[in-house]
BALOBA-1460 file (C-alpha; in Angstrom, 3 decimals):
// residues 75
<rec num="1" residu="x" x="-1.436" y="12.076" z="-11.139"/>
<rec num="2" residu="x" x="-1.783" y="12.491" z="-14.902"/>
<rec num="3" residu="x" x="-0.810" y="9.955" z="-17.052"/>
<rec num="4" residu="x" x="1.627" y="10.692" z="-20.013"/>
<rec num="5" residu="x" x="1.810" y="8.623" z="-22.813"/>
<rec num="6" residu="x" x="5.692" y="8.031" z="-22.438"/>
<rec num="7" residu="x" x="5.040" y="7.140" z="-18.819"/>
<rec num="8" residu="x" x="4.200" y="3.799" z="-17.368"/>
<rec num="9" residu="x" x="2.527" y="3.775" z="-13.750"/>
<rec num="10" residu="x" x="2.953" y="1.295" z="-11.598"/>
<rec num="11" residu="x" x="-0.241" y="-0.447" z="-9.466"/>
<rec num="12" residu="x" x="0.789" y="-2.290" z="-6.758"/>
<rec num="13" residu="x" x="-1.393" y="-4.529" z="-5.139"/>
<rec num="14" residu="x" x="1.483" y="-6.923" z="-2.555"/>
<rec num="15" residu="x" x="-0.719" y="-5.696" z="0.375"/>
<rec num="16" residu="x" x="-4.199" y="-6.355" z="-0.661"/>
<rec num="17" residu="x" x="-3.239" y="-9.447" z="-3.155"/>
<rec num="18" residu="x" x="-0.290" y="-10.871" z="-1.299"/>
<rec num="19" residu="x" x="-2.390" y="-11.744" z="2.105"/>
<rec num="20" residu="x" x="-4.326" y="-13.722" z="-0.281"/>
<rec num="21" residu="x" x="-1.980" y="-16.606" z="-0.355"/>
<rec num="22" residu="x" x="-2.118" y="-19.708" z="1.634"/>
<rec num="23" residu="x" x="0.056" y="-19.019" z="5.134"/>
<rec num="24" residu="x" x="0.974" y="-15.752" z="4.203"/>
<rec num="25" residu="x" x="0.259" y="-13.057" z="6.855"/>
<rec num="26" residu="x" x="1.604" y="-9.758" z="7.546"/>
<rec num="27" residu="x" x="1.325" y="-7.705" z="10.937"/>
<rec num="28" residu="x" x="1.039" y="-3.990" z="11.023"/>
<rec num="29" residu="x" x="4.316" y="-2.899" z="11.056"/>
<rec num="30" residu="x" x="5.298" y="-5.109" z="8.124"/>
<rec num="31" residu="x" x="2.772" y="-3.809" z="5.958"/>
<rec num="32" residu="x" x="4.001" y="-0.184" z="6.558"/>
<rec num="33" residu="x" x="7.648" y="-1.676" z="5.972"/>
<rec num="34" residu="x" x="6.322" y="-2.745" z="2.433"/>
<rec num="35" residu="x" x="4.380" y="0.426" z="1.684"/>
<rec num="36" residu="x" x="7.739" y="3.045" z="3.082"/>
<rec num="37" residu="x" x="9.882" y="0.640" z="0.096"/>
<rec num="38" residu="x" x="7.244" y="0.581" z="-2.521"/>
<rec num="39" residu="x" x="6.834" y="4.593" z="-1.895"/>
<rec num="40" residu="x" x="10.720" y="4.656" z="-2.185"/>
<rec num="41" residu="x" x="11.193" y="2.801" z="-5.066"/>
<rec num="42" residu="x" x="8.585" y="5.090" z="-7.100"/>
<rec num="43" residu="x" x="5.363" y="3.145" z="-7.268"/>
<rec num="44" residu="x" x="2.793" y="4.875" z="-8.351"/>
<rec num="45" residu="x" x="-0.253" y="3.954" z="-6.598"/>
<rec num="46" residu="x" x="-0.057" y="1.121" z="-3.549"/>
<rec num="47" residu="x" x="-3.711" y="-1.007" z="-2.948"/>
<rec num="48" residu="x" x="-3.225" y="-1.243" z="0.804"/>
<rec num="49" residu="x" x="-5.384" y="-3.484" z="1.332"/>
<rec num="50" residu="x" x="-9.427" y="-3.984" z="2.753"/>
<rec num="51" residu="x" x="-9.741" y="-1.648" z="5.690"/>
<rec num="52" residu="x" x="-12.845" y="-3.183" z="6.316"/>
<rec num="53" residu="x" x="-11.789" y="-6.726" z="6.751"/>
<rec num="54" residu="x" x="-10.561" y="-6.879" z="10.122"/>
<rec num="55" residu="x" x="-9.934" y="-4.002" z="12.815"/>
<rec num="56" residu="x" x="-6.171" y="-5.230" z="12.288"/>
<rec num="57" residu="x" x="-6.517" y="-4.148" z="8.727"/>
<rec num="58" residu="x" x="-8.340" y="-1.077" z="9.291"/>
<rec num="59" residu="x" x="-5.221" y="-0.214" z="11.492"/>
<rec num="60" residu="x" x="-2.388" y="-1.019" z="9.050"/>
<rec num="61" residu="x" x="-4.468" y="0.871" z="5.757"/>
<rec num="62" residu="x" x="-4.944" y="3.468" z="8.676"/>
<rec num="63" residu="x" x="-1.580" y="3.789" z="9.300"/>
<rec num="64" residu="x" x="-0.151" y="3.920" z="5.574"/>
<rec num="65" residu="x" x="-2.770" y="6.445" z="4.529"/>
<rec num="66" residu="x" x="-0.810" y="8.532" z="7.367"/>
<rec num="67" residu="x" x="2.214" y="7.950" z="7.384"/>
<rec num="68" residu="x" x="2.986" y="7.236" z="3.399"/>
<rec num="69" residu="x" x="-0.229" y="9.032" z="1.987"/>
<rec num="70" residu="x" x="0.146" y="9.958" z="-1.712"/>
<rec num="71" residu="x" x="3.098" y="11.522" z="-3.803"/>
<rec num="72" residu="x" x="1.752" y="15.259" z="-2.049"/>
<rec num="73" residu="x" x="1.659" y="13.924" z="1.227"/>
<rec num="74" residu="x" x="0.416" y="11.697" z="3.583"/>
<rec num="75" residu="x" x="-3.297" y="11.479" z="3.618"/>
């Protein structure tokens, strides 16, 4: 997406940066819960995290790319 200079795009990174904190884990299905609201509320571009990591991740980045995808489509 194109950048305008009276636009501000939002980068979130809850996903990749947010499992980063102490105790804080997220299963599958809450990840994609995150990703459907951030979609809905207009962000921009979501960092869903390091498919490489863990199979577990590889599912959930797996599973956004598909399901929530980019502002055309999912993935």
């Amino acid at each position: 997406m194109p950048a305008s200079p009276d636009r501000i795009l939002i980068f979130d990174t809850t996903l990749r940066d947010g499992e980063q904190s102490p105790g804080a884990t997220l299963n599958t299905e809450e990840k994609l819960a995150i990703a459907k609201q951030l979609s809905r509320l207009g962000v921009d571009i979501i960092e869903a995290g390091f498919p490489f990591a863990s199979p577990g991740d590889f599912e959930a980045v797996n599973r956004i790319a598909a399901q929530v995808g980019t502002p055309d489509g999912p993935v």
